[in-house]
C-alpha positions in Angstrom: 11.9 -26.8 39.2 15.3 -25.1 40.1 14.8 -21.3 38.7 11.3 -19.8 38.9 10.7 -15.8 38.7 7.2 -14.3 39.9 5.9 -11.4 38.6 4.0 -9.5 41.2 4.1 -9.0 44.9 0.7 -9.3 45.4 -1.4 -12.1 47.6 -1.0 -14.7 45.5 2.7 -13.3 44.4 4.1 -13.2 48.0 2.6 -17.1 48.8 3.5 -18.3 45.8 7.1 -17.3 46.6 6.7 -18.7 49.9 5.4 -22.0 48.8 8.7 -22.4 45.8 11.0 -21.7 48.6 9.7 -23.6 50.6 10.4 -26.7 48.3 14.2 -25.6 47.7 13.7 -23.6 44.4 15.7 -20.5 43.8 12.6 -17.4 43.8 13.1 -14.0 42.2 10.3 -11.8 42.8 9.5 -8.8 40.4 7.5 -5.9 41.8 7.0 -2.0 39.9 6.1 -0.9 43.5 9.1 0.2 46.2 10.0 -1.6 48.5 8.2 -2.4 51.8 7.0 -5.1 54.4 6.3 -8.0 52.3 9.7 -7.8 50.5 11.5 -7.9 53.9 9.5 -10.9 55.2 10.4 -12.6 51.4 14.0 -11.9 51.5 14.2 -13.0 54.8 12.9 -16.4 53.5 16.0 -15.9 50.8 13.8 -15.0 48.0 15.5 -12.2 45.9 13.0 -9.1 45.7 13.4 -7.0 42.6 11.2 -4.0 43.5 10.9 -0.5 41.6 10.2 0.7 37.9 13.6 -0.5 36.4 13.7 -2.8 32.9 14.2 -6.0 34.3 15.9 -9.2 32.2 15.6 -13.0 32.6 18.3 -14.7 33.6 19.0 -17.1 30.8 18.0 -20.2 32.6 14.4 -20.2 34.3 11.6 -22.7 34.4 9.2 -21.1 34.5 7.9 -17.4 35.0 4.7 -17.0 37.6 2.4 -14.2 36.6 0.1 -13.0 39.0 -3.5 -12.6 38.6 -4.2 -9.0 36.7 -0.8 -8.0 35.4 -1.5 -7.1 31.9 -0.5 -9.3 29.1 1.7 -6.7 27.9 3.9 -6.8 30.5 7.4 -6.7 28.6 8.5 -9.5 31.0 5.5 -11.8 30.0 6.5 -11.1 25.9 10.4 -11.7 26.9 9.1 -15.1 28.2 7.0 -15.8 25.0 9.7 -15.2 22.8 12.6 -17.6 24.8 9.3 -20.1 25.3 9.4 -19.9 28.6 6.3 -21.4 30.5 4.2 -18.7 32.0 1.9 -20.2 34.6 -0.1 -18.9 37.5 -0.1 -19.0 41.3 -2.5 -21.6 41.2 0.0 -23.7 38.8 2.4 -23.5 41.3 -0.1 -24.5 44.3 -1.3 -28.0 42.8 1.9 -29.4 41.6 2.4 -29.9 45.3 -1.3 -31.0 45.9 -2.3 -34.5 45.8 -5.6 -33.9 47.9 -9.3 -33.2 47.0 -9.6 -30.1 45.2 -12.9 -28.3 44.7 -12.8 -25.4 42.5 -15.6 -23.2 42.0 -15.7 -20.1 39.3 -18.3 -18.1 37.7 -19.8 -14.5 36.9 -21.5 -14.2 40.0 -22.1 -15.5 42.9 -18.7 -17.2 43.5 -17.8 -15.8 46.9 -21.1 -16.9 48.2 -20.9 -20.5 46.8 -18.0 -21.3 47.8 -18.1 -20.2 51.4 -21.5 -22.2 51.8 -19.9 -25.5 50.1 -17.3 -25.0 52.4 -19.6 -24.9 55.7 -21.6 -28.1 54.4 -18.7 -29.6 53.9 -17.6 -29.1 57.7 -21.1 -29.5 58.6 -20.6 -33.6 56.8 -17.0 -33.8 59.1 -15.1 -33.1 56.2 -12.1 -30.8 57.0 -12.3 -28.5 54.2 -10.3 -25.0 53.4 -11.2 -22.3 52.0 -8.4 -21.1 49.2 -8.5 -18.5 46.0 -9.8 -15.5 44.8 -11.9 -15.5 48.2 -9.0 -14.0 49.4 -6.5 -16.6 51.4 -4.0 -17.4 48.0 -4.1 -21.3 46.9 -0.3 -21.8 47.1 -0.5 -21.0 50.9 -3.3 -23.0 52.1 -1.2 -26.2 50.6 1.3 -25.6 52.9 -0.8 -25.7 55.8 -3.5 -28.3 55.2 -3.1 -32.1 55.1 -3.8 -34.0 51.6 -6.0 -35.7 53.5 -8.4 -32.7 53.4 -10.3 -31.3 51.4 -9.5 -27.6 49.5 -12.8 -25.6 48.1 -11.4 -23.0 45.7 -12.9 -19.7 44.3 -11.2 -19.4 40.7 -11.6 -16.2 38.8 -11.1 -15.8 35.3 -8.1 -13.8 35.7 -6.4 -17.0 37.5 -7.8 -19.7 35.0 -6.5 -17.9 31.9 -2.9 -18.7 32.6 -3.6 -22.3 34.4 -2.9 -25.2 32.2 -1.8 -28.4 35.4 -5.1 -27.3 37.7 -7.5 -30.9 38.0 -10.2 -30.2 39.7 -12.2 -33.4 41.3 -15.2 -31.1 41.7 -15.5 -28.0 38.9 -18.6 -26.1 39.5 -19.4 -22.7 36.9 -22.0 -21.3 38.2 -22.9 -18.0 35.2 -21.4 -16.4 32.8 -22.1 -13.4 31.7 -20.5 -10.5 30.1 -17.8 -9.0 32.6 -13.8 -8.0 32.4 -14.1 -7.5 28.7 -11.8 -4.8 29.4 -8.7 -7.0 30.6 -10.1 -10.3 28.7 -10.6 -8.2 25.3 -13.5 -10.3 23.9 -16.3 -12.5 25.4 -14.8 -15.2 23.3 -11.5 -15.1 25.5 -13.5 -14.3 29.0 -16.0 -17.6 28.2 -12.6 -19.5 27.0 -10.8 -18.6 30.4 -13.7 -19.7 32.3 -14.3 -23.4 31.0 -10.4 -24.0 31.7 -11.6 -25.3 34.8 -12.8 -28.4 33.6 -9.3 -28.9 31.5 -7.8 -31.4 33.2 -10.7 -33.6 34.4 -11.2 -37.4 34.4 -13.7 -39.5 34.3 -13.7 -39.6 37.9 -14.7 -35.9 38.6 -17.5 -34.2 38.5 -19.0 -30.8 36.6 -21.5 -29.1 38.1 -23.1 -26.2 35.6 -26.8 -24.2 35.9 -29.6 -26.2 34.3 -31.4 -24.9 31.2 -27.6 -22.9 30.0 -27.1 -23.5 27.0 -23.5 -22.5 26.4 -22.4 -24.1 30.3 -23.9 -27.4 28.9 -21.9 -27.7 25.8 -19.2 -27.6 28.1 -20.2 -31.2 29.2 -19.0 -31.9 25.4 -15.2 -30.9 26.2 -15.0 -32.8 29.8 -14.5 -36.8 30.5 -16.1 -35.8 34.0 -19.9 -36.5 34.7 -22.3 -33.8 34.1 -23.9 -32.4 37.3 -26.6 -30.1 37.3 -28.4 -28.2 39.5 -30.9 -25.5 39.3 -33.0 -22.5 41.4 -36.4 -23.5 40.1 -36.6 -26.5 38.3 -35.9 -30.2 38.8 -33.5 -31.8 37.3 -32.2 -35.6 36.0 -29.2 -35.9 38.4 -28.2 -32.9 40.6 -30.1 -30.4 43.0 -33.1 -28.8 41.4 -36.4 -27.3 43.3 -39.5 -29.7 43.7 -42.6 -28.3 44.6 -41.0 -25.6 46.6 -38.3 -28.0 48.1 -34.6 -27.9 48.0 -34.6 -31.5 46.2 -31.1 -34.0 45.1 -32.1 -35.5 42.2 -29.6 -39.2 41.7 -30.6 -42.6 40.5 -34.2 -42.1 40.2 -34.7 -41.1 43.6 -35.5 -37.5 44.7 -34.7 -36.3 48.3 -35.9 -33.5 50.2 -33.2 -30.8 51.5 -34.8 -28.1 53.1 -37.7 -25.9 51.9 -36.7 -22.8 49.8 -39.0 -20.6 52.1 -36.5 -21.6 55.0 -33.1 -20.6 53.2 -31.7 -17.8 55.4 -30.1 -16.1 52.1 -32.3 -13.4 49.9 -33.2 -13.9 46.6 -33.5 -16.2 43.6 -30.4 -15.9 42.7 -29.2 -17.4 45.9 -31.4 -20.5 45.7 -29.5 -21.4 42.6 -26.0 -20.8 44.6 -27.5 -23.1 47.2 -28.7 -25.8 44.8 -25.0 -26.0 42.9 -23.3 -25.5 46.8 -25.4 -28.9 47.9 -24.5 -31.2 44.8 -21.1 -30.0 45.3 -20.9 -31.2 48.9 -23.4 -34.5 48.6 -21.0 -35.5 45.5 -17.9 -34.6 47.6 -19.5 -37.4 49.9 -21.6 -35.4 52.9 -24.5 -37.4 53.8 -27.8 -35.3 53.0 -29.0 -35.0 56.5 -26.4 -32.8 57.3 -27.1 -29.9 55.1 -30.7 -28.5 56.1 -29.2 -26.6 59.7 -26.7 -24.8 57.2 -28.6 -23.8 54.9 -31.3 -22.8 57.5 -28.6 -20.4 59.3 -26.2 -19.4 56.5 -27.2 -15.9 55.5 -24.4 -14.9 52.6 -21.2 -13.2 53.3 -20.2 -9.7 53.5 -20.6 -6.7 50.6 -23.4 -9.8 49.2 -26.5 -8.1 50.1 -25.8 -7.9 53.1 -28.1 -5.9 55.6 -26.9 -3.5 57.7 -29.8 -1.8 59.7 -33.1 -0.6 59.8 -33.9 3.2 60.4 -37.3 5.1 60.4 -38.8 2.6 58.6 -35.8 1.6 56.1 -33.9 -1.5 55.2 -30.2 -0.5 54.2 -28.0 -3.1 52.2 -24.6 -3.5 51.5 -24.2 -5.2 48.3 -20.4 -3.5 47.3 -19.4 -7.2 45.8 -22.1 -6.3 42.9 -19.5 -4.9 40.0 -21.1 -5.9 36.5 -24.8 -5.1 35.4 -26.3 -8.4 35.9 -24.7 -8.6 39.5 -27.1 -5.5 40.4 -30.0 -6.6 38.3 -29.9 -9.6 40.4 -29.9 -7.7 43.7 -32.3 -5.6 42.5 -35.0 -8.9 41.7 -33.9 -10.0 45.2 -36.2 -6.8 46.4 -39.8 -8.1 44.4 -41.4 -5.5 44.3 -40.1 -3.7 47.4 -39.2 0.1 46.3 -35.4 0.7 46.0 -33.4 3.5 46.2 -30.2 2.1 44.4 -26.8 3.7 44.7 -24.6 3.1 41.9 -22.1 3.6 39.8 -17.9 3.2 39.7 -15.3 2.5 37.2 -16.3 3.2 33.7 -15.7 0.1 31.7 -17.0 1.1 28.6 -20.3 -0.5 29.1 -22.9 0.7 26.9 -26.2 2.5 28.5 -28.3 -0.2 27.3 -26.9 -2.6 29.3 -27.8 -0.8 32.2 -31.2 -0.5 31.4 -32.7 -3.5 32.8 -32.0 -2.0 36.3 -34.9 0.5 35.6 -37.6 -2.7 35.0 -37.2 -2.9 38.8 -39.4 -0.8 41.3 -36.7 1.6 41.4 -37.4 4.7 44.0 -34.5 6.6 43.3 -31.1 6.3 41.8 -28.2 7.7 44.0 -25.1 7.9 41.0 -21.6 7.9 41.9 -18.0 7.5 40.5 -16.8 7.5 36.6 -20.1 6.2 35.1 -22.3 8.5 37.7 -22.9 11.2 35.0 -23.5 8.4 32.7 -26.2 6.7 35.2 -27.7 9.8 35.8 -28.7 10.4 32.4 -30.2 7.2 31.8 -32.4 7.8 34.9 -33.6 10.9 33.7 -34.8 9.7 30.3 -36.9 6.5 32.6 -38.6 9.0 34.3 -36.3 7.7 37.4 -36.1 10.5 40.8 -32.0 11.1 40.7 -29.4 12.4 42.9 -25.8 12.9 41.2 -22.8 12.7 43.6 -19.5 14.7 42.4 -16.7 12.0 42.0 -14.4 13.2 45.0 -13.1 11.6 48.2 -13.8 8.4 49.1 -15.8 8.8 52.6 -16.8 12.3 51.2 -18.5 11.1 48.4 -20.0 7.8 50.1 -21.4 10.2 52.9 -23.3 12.8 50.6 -24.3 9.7 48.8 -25.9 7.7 52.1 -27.4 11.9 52.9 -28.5 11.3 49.4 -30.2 8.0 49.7 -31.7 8.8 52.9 -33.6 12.2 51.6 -35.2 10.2 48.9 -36.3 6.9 50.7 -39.8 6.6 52.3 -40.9 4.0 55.0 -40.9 0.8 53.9 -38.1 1.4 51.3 -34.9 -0.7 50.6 -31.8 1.6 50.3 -29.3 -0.1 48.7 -25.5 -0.2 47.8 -25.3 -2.0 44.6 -23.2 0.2 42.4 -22.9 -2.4 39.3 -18.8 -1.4 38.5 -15.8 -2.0 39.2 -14.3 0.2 42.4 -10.9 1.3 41.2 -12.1 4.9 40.5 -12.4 6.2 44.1 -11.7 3.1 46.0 -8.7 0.5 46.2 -11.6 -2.0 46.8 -15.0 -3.4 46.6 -14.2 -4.4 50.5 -13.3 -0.5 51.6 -16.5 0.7 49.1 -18.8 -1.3 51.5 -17.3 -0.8 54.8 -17.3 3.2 54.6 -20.9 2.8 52.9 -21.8 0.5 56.3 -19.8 2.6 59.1 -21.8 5.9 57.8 -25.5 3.7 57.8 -24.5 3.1 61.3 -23.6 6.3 62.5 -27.3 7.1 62.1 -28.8 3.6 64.7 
């Protein structure tokens, strides 16, 4: 590559850049927003920064055009490339055509965050040097320039990312859901599901893909990939993979099963996180980590932050952060994490279209009270009212204004022995920049009252 532009200054935007320089290829970057810190550091580098609202024009010879994950198909820049043919790829592209080491990549609904950060302490655990890379947060492209190709890279991969990778080879490819979710950007499940499985495209017969027992449309996946089918599963056993036996953690391979750890002795809440667990382990054993050298992990790792993630207990009540939780079935699941605990669930965010329906499995849990916020409070609030469901609605307004009425909220309707609890079930971008700054104001006003 001699010419490459990237469109967006983002994260993955700015390394990207970084990582093309890097190798001696001329970088343009392309940015709506003014210009600010990240533009001096990349110009600095010799990377020509394009920044502002003005119609922009491709040079007329380019490789290859770098779109960064969320910028809208529309973008005139991404149609000017379609119609010269020019190759739009994405950060992560860019990252593995200078990556000859192990790459793990790990992508799903839910539960990706969590997965992947536990794969990569059982991998360190087995004296693997592993790195964490992706939509976790820490952008591919700059992890490969700092890591060896001796080591080993365990990705989080959203579907925004896979939909424009076509070179990523993953040696490991884990999906661990899917369930409906970024319709909105995707336009149809079709597209979402198809964007998903492109992270088994490049796979040999050498690789491995690791998918939920018992899913039906994750299995016929197993069809469309030269790599061995791995399976693993949060209550059942399974052929070859990690399944549960008689209440056991349990890899399942050639016949032979051996004991992990006990479920009861997994320091993460919840079901749900069993199955994470079970899909982290056959990831690692497969990546070569002897099994002896899981169980202390998976005794001591308790999930990551904004994952139902407990904050504190006052007068008598558990408060959880669980901001991560941004489609229906993300809350649902948090909510089952709970049995049959009371909750007082606060909820609610950027309305996505989502039908009421949808949200109506939420109410099949002990539900104490419903705390509604954002777009889709008034929305939420209405459903609760026809389920019989106590309800507090919270004017959409200021971000730490609205959160602290909401906590106020929360607090006036939970009892002892309640579970208050953060799991609004949308999107953020109506009040908050992120899911991260939703939990951390939610947390900071829980512990104003320790």
């Amino acid at each position: 590559m001699r010419c490459v532009w990237v469109l967006g200054m983002g994260r993955s935007g700015v390394a990207a850049a970084q990582l093309l320089v890097a190798k001696g290829v001329e970088v343009t970057v392309v940015e709506q927003k003014p210009w600010n810190a990240d533009a001096d550091a990349l110009a600095a580098l010799g990377v020509h920064v394009l920044c502002g609202g003005d119609e922009r024009q491709l040079p007329a010879h380019i490789d290859c055009l770098v779109k960064s994950p969320g910028i809208a198909p529309t973008h005139p820049l991404l149609a000017a490339a379609r119609s010269r043919a020019v190759p739009i790829v994405s950060e992560i592209d860019i990252a593995v055509s200078y990556w000859s080491g192990t790459l793990i990549a790990i992508t799903g609904s839910n539960g990706k965050t969590t997965t992947t950060t536990l794969t990569h302490a059982l991998l360190c655990a087995g004296g693997i040097t592993s790195h964490l890379a992706g939509n976790i947060g820490i952008p591919l492209s700059h992890v490969v320039r700092q890591a060896a190709q001796t080591d080993v890279i365990v990705a989080e991969l959203s579907s925004f990312q896979l939909e424009d990778t076509f070179a990523l080879r993953a040696h490991i490819a884990a999906v661990l859901n899917i369930v409906p979710t970024h319709i909105d950007y995707h336009g149809t499940m079709e597209r979402y599901v198809a964007a998903k499985k492109r992270i088994v495209r490049n796979q040999t017969a050498e690789d491995r893909y690791v998918y939920p027992y018992g899913d039906d449309v994750l299995f016929a996946v197993t069809a469309e990939t030269k790599a061995m089918p791995v399976q693993f599963s949060g209550t059942h056993a399974v052929e070859n993979g990690v399944g549960v036996v008689d209440g056991v953690l349990t890899l399942c391979r050639d016949g032979t099963h051996t004991p992990i750890v006990p479920v009861a002795q997994l320091a993460m809440p919840g079901a749900h996180n069993v199955a994470n667990a079970a899909c982290a382990v056959a990831i690692a054993v497969w990546a070569g980590v002897h099994p002896r050298a899981l169980s202390s992990v998976l005794r001591t790792f308790r999930g990551v932050e904004h994952r139902i993630e407990y904050v504190a207990h006052i007068d008598g009540v558990q408060y959880y952060n669980d901001s991560k939780s941004t489609n229906v079935t993300a809350t649902k699941t948090a909510l089952c994490a709970f049995g049959h605990t009371p909750v007082v669930l606060i909820a609610g965010g950027l309305d996505r279209g989502v039908p009421s329906e949808q949200y109506a499995s939420w109410f099949a849990q002990p539900l104490r009270a419903l705390v509604a916020i954002g777009q889709t409070g008034p929305q939420l609030a209405q459903l609760a009212r026809g389920y019989g469901v106590p309800c507090v609605e919270i004017e959409q307004r200021d971000a730490v204004d609205m959160m602290c009425e909401a906590v106020n909220g929360a607090r006036a309707l939970a009892i002892q022995g309640d579970v208050v609890l953060l799991s609004p079930g949308c999107a953020s971008w109506d009040v908050y920049t992120s899911f991260e700054m939703r939990g951390s104001i939610f947390k900071k006003l829980v512990m104003e009252y320790v």
